[in-house]
Residue frames relative to the residue before (quaternion, step in Angstrom):
aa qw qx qy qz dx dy dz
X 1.0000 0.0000 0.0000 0.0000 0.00 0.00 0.00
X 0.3336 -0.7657 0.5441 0.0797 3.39 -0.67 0.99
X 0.2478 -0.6474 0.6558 0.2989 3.96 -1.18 0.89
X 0.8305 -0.1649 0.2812 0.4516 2.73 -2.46 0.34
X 0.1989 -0.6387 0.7061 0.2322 2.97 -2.03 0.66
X 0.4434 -0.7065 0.4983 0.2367 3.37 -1.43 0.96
X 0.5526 -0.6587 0.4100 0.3044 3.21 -1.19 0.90
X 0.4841 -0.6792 0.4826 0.2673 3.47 -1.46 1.27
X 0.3996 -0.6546 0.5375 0.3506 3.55 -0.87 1.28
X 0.3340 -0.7070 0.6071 0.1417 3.46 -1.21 1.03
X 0.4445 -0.7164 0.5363 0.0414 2.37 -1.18 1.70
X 0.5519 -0.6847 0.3729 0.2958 3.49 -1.18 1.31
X 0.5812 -0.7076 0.3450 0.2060 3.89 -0.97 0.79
X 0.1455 -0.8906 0.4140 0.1193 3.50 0.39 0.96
X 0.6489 0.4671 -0.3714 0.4720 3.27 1.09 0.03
X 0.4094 0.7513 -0.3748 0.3570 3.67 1.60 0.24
X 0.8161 -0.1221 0.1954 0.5301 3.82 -1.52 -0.23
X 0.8520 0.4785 -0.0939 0.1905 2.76 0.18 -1.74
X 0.6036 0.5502 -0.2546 0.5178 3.18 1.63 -0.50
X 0.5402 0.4868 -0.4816 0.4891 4.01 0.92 -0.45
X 0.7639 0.2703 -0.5457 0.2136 4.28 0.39 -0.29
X 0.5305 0.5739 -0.5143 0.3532 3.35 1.05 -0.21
X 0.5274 0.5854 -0.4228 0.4476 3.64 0.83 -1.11
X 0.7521 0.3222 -0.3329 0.4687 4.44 0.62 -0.48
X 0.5876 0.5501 -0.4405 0.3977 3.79 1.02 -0.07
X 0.6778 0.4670 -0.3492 0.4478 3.21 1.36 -1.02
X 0.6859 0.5379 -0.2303 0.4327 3.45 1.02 -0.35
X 0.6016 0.3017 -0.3431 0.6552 3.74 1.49 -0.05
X 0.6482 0.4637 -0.3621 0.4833 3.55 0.78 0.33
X 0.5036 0.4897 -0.2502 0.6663 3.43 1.09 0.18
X 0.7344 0.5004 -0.1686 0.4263 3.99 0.61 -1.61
X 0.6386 0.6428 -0.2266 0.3574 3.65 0.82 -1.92
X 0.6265 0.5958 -0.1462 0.4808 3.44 0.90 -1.82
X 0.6736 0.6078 -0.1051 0.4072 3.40 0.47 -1.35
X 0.8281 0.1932 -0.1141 0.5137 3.42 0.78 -1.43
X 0.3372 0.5118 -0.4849 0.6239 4.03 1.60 -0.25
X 0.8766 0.1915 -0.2512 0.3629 3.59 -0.63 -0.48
X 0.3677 0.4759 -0.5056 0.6186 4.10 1.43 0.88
X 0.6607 0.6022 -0.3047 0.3287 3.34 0.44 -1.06
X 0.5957 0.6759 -0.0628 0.4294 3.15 1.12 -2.07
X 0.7488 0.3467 -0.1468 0.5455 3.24 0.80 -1.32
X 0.6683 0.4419 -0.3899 0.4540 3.92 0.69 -0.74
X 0.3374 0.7227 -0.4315 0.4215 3.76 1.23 -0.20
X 0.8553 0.3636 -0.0544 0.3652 2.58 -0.21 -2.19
X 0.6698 0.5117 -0.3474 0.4109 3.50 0.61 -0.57
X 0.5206 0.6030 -0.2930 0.5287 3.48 1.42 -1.22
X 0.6370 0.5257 -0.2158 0.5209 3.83 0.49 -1.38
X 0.6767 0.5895 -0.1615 0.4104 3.64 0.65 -0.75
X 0.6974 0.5434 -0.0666 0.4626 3.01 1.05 -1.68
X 0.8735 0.1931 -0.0535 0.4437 3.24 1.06 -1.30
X 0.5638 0.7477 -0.3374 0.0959 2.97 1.33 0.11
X 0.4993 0.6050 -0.3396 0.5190 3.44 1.94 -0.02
X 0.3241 0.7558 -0.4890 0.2909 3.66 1.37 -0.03
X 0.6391 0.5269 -0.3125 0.4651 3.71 0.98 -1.02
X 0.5363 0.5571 -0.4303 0.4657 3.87 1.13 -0.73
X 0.7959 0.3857 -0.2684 0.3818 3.48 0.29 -1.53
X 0.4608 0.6394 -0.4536 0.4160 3.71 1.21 -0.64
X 0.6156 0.6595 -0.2073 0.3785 3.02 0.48 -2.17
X 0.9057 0.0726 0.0356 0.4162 3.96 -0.38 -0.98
X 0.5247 0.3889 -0.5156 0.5546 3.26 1.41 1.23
X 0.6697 0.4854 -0.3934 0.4014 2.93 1.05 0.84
X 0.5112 0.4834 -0.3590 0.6133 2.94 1.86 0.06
X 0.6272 0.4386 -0.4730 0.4365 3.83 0.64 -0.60
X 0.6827 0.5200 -0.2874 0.4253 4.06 1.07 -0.05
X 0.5448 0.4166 -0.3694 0.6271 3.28 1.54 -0.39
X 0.6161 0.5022 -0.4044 0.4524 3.99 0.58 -0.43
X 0.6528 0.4954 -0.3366 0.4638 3.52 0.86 -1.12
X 0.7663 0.4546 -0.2843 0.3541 3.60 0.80 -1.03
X 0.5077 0.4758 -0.2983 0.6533 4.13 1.77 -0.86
X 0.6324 0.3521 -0.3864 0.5716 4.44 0.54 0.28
X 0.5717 0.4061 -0.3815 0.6023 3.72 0.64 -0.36
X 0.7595 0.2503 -0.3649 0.4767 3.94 -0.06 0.24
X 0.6178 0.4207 -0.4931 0.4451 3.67 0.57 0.85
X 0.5785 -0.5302 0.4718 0.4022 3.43 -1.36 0.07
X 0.8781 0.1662 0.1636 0.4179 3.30 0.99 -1.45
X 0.1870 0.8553 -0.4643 0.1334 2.86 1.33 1.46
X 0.3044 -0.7588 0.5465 0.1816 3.10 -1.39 0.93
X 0.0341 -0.8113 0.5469 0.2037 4.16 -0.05 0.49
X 0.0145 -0.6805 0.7293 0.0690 3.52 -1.65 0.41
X 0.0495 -0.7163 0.6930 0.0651 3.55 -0.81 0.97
X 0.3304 -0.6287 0.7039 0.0073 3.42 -1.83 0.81
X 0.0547 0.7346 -0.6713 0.0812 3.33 -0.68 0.98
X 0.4924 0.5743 -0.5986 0.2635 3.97 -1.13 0.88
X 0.9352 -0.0635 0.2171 0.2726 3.06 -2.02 -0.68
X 0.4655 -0.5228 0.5251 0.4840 3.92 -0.85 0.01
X 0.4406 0.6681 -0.4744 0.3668 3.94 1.09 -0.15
X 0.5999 0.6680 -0.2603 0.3553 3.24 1.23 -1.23
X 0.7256 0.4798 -0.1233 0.4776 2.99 0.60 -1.99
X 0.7071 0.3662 -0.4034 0.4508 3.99 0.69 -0.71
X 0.4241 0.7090 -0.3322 0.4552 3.86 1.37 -0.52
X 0.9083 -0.1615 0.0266 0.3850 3.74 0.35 -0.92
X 0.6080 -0.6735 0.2820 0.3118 3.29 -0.91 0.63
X 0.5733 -0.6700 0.2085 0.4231 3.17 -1.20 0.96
X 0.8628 -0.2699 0.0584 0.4236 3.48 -1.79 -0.14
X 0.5782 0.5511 -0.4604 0.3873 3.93 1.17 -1.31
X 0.5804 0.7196 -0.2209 0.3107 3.66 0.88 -1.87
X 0.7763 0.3791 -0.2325 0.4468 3.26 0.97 -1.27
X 0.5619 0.6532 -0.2358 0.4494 3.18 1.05 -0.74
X 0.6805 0.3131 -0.2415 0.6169 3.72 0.86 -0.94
X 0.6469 0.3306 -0.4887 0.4831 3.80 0.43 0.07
X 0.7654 0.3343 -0.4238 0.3502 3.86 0.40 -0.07
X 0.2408 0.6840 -0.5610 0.3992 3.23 1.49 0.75
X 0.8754 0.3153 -0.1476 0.3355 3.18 -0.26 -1.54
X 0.7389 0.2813 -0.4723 0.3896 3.19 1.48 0.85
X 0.6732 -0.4934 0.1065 0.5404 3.07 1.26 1.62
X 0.5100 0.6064 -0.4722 0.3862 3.68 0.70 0.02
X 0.0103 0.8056 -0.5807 0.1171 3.71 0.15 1.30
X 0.8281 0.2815 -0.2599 0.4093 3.36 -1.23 1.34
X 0.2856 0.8090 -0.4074 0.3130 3.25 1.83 0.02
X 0.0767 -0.7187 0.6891 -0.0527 4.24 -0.81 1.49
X 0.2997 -0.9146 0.2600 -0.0782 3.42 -0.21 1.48
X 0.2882 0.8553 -0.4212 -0.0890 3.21 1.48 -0.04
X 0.0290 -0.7417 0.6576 0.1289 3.62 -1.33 0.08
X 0.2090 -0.6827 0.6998 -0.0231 3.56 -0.61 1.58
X 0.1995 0.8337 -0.5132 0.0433 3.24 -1.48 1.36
X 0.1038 -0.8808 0.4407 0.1388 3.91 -0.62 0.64
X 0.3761 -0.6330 0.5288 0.4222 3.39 -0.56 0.30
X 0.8623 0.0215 -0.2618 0.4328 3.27 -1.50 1.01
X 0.0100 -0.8938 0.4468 0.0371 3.37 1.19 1.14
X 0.0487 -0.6770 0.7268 0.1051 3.86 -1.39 0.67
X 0.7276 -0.3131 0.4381 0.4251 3.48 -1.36 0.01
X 0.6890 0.5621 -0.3121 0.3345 3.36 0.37 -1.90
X 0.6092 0.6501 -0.3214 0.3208 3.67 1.04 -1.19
X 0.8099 0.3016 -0.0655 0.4988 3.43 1.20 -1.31
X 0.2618 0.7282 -0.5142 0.3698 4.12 1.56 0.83
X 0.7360 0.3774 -0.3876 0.4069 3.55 0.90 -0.43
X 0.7368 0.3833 -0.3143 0.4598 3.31 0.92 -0.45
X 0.4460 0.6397 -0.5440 0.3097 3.89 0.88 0.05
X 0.7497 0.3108 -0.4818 0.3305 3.92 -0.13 -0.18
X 0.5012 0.6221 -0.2794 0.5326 3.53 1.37 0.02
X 0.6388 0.4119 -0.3330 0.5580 3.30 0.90 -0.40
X 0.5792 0.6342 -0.2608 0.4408 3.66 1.35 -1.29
X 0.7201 0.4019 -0.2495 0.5077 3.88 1.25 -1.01
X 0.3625 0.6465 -0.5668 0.3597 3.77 0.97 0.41
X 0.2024 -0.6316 0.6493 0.3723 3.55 1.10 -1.63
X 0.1076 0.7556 -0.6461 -0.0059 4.06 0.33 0.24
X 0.4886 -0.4899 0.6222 0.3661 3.48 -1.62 0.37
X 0.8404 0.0829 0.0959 0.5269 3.76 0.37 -1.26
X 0.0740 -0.6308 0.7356 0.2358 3.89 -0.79 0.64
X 0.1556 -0.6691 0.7210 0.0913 3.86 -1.72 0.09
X 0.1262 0.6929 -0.6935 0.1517 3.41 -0.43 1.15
X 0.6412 -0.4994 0.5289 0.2444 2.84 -2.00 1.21
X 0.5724 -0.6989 0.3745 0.2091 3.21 -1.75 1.00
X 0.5396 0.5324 -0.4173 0.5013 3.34 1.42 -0.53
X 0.4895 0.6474 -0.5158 0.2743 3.83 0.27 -0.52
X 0.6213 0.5257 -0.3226 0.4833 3.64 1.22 -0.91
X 0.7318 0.4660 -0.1629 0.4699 3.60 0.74 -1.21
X 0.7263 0.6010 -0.2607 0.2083 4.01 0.62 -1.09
X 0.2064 -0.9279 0.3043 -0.0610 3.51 -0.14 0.54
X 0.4760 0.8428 -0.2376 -0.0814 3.49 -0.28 -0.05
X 0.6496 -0.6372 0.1196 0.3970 3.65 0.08 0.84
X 0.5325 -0.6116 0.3622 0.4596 3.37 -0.78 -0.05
X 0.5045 0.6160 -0.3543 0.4904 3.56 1.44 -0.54
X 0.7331 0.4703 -0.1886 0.4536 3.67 0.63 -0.93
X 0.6063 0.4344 -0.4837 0.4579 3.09 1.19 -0.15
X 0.5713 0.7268 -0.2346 0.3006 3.52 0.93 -0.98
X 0.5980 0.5294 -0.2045 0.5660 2.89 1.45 -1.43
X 0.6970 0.4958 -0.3778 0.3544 3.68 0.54 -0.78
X 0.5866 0.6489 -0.2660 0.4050 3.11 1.26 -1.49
X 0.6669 0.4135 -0.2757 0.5552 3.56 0.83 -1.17
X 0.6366 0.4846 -0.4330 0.4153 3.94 0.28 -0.73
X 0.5878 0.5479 -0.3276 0.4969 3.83 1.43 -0.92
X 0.6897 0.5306 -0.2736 0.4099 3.67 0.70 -0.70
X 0.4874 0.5359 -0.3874 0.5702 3.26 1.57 -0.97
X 0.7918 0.3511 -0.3817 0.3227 3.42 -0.22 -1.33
X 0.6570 0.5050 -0.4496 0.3334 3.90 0.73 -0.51
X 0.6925 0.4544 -0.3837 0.4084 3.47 0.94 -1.08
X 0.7018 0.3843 -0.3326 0.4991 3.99 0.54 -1.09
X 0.8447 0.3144 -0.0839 0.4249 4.25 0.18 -0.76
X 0.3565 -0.7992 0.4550 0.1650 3.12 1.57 0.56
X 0.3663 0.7231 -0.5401 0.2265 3.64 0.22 1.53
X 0.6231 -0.5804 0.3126 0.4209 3.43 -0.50 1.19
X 0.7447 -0.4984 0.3606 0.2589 3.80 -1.04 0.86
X 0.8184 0.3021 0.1513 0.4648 2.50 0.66 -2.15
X 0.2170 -0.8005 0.4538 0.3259 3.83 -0.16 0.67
X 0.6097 -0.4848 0.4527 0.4339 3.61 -1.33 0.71
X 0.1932 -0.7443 0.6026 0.2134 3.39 -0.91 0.63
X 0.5249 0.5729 -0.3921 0.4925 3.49 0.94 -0.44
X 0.6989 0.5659 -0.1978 0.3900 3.28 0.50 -0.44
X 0.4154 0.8478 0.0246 0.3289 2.45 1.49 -1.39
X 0.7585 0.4589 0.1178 0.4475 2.58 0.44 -2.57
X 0.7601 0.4129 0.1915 0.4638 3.37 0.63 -2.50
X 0.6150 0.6380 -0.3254 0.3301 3.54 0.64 -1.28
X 0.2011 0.8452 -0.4951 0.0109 4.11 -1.08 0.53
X 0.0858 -0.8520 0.5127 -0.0625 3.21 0.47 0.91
X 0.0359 0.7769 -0.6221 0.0897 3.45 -0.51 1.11
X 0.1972 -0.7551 0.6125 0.1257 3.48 -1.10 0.82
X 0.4107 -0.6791 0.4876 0.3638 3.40 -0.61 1.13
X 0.2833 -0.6716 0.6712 0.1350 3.45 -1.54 0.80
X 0.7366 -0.5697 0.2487 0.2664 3.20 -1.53 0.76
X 0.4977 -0.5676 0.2538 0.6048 3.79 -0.42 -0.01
X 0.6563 0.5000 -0.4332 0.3628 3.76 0.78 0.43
X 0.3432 -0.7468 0.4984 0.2758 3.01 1.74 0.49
X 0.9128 0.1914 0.2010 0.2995 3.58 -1.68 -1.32
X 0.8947 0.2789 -0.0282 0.3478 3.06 0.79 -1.50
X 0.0389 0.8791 -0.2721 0.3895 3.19 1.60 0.90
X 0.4109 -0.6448 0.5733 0.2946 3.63 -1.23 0.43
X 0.6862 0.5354 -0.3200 0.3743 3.38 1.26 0.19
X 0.2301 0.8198 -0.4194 0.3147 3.11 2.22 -0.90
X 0.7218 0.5870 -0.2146 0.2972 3.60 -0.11 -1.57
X 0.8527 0.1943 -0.1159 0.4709 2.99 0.54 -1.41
X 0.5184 0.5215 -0.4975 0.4602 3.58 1.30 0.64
X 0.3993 0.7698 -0.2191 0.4471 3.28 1.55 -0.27
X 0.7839 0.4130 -0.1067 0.4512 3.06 0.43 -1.38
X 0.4342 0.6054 -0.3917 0.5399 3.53 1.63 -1.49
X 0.7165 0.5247 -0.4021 0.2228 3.36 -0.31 -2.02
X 0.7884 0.4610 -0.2051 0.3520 3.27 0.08 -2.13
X 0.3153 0.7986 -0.3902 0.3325 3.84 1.76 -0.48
X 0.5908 0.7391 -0.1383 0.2926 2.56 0.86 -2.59
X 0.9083 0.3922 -0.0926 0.1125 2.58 0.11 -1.84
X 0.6805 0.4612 -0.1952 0.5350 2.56 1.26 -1.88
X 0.4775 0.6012 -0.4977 0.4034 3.84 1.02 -0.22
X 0.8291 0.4460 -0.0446 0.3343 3.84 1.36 -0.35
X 0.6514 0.1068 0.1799 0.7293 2.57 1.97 -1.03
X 0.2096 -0.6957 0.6866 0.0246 3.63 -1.00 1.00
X 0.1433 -0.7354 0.6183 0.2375 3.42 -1.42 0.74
X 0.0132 0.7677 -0.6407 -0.0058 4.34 -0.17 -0.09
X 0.4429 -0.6299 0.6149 0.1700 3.65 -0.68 1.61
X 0.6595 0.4939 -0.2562 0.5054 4.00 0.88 -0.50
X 0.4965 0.7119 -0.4442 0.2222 3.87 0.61 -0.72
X 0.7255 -0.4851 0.4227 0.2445 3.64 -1.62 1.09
X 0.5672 0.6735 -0.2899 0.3750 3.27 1.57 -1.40
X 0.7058 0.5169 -0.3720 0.3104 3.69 0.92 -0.97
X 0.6566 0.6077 -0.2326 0.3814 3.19 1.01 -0.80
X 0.7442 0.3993 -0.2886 0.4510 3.38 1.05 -1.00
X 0.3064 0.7758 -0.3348 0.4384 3.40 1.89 -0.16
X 0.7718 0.5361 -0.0589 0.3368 3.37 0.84 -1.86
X 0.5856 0.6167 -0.1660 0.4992 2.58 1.46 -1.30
X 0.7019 0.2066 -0.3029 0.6107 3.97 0.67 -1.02
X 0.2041 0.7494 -0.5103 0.3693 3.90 0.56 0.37
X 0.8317 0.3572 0.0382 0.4233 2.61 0.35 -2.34
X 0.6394 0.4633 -0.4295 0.4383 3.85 1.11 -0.56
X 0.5816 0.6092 -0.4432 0.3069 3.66 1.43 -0.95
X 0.6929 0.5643 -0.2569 0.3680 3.21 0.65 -1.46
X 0.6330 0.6177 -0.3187 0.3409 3.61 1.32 -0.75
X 0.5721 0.7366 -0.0130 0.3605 2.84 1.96 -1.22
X 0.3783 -0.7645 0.3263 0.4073 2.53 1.83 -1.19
X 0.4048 0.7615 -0.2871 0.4170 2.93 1.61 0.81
X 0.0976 -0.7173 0.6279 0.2858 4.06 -0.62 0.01
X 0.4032 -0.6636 0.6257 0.0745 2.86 -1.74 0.81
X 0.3279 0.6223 -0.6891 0.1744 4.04 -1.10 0.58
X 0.5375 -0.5697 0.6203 0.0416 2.60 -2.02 1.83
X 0.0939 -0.7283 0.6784 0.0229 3.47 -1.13 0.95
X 0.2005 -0.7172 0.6610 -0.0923 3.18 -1.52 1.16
X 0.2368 -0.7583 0.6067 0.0300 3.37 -0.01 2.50
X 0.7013 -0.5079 0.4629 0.1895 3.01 -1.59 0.96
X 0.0371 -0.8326 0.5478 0.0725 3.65 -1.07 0.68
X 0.6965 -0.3998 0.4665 0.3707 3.35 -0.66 0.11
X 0.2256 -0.7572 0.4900 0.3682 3.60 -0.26 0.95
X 0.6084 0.6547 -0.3116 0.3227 4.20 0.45 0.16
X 0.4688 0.5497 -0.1162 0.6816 2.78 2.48 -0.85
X 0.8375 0.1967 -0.2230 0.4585 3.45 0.62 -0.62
X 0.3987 0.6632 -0.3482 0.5292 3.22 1.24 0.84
X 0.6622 0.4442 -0.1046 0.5943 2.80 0.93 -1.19
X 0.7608 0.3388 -0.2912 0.4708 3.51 0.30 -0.69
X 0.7982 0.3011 0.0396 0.5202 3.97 0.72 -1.05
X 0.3575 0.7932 -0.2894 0.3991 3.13 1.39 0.34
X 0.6244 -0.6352 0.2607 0.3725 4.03 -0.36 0.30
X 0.7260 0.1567 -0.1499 0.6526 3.25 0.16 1.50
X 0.6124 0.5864 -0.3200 0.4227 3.41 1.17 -0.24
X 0.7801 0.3780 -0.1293 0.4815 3.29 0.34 -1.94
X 0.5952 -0.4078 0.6887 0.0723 2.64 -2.82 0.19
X 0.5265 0.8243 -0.1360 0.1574 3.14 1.33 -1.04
X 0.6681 0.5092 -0.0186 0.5422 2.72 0.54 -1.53
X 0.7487 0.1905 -0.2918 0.5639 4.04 0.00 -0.83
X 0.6160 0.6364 -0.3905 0.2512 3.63 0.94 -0.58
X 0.5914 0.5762 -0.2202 0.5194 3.56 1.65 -1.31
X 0.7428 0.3823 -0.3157 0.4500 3.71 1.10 -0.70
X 0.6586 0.3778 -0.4371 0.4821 3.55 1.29 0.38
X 0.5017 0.3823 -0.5031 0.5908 3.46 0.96 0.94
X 0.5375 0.5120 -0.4822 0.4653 3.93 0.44 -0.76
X 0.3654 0.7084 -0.3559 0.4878 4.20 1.57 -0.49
X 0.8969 0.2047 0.1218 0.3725 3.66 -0.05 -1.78
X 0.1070 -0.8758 0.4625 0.0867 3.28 0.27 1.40
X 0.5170 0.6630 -0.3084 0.4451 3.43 1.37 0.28
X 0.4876 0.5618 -0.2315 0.6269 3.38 1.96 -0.16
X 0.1811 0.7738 -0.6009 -0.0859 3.90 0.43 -0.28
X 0.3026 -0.7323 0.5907 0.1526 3.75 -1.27 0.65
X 0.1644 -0.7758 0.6070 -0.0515 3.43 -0.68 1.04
X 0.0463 -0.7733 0.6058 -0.1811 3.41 -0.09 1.94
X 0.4007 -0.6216 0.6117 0.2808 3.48 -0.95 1.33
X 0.5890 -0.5496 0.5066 0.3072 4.25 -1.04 0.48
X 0.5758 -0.6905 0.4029 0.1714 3.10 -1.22 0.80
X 0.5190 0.5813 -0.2761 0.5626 3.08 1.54 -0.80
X 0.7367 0.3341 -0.3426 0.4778 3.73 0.80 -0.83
X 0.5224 0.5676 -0.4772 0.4210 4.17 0.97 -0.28
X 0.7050 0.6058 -0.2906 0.2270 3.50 0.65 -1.27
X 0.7145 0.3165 -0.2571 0.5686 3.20 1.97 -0.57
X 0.4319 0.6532 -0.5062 0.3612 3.61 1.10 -0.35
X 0.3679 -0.6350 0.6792 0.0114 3.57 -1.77 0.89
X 0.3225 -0.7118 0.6240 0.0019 2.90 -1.34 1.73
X 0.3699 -0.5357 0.7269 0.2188 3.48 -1.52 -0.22
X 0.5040 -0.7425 0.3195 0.3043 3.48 -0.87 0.41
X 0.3898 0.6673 -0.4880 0.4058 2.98 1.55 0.67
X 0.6524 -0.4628 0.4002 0.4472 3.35 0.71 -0.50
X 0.6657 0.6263 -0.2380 0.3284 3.16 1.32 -1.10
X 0.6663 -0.6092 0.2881 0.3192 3.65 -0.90 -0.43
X 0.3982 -0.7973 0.3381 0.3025 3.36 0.32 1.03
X 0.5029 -0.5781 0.3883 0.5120 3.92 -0.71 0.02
X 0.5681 0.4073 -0.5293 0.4809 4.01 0.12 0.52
X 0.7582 0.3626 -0.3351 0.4260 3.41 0.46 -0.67
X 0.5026 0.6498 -0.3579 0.4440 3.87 1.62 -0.03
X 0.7969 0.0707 -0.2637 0.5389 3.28 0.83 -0.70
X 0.2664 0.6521 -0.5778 0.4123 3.45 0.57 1.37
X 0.7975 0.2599 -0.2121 0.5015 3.40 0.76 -1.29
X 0.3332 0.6966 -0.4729 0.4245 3.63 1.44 -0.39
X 0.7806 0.4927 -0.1079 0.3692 3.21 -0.01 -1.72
X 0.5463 0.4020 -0.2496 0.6911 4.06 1.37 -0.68
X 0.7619 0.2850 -0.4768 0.3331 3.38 -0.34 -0.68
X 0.6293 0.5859 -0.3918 0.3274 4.01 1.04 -1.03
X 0.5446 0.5914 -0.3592 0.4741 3.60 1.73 -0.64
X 0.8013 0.1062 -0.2761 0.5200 3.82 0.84 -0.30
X 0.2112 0.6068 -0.6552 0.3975 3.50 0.58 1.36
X 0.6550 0.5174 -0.2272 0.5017 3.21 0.92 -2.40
X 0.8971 0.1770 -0.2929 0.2795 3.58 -0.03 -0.96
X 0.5180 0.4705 -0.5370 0.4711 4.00 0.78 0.60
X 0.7539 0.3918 -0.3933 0.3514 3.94 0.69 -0.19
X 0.5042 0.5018 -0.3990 0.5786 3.47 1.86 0.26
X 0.3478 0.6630 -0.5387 0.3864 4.04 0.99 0.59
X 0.3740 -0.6304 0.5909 0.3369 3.86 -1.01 0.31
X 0.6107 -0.5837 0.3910 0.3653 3.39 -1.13 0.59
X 0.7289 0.5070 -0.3210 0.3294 3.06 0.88 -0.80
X 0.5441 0.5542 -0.3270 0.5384 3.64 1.34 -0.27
X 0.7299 0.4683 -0.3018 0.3960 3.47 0.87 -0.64
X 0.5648 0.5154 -0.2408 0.5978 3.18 1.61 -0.28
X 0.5696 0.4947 -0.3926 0.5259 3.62 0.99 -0.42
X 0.6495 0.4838 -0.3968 0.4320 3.81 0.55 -0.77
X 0.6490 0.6262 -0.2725 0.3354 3.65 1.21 -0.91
């Protein structure tokens, strides 16, 4: 005979009231994470996307203040420069240029030079048909612009390495564009300048730099789309010649050097396109020209190449049309 059975302690209902708020914590805890880090990312990409806007802002407003100081001459002559910060340490600004193509009879001469550090093509697509409504006599773009390159991943990476440097080293967001543009900083190098037991290993830093920024590939997409505004300038009525800023001879060793370079197969697929001319400052004049330990061109060797490059400004706009059109 069995005694009383004791009631079973009831057991609380988990499928009740009480269970739908935990059932939403575990779900905004699970949700929250998820959309902070959608968010995170649509930032960054947004931030990314626009953050060279200030470049193109920046120097369509100078290609309008140029258009508008050429619209008050009788006989303006434009030349725009598009490349590398190599560019910008290479030649003097707009007054500078002008008063050297005075004195080679080139009178009225509106200079623009547009420049980016680790320049690609892509950088300057917003500002080419604007550059195209100046009417220039001559555009001059740097030679790597045809060859340079870089991934979307690598940009990203940079973009984030740029964020690092604002949030931990407090650098301005936004880069000075004036600066940008105008800006040369030149440490003085030693009295062995370049040629140094250190040469090398500033070398090596440099080319770091770069490729950490910029790829060259004798094969790149860049060449074509190069051609392509080539071909609208000249339609325009424009001439076209490729300039090649001076490097350091350790820099260009380093960079073009056996087993190293792009060079070489690159120059024979332009040696290809006589409609591409290349405009190399002389060797005899690199060998004495002074660097800065950036790599760049010191101010003796600036208005060295200044001063050459305004001689073949003066002498391709003193060509007859009809010869210039024969080369086409």
């Amino acid at each position: 005979m069995t005694g009383p059975v004791e009631p079973r302690k009831h057991r609380k209902d988990r499928t009740g009231p009480q269970a739908k708020p935990r059932r939403l914590w575990i779900i905004l805890l699970a949700v929250i994470p998820a959309l902070f880090a959608a968010g995170t990312a649509g930032a960054f990409w947004t931030g990314y996307s626009l953050h060279d806007r200030p470049f193109a802002w920046y120097n369509s407003n100078r290609i309008a203040a140029t258009a508008e100081r050429a619209a008050r001459d009788l006989s303006p002559v434009v030349v725009v420069a598009l490349g590398d910060s190599a560019l910008r340490h290479a030649t003097l600004d707009e007054p500078g240029m002008a008063a050297l193509a005075t004195e080679h009879g080139v009178e009225s001469l509106h200079f623009l030079r547009i420049v980016h550090d680790h320049a690609r093509i892509e950088d300057f697509e917003p500002l080419l048909s604007e550059v195209l409504k100046l009417k220039p006599a001559l555009v001059l773009l740097d030679v790597d612009l045809l060859f340079a390159e870089r991934s979307d991943l690598d940009g990203l990476r940079r973009y984030g390495s740029h964020l690092t440097d604002v949030a931990m080293l407090g650098r301005p967001y936004l880069p000075d564009q004036s600066a940008l543009q105008y800006a040369k900083p030149c440490r003085a190098v030693g009295p062995q300048g370049w040629t140094d037991d250190a040469a090398k290993r500033r070398a090596d830093r440099w080319v770091e730099t770069r490729n950490a920024a910029v790829r060259m590939n004798d094969d790149a997409p860049a060449f074509e789309r190069v051609r392509r505004f080539a071909d609208q300038a000249r339609a325009a009525g424009a001439g076209i010649a490729l300039l090649l800023p001076p490097r350091p001879a350790a820099v260009e060793e380093r960079l073009y050097g056996a087993g190293n370079g792009y060079r070489p197969a690159a120059l024979d697929r332009l040696s290809r396109q006589a409609d591409l001319p290349l405009w190399r400052f002389p060797d005899s004049a690199r060998k004495t020209t002074t660097f800065c330990r950036s790599g760049m061109l010191g101010p003796e060797g600036r208005d060295a190449y200044s001063a050459w490059l305004a001689g073949g400004i003066a002498e391709r706009l003193s060509r007859p049309r009809v010869e210039e059109a024969a080369l086409q």
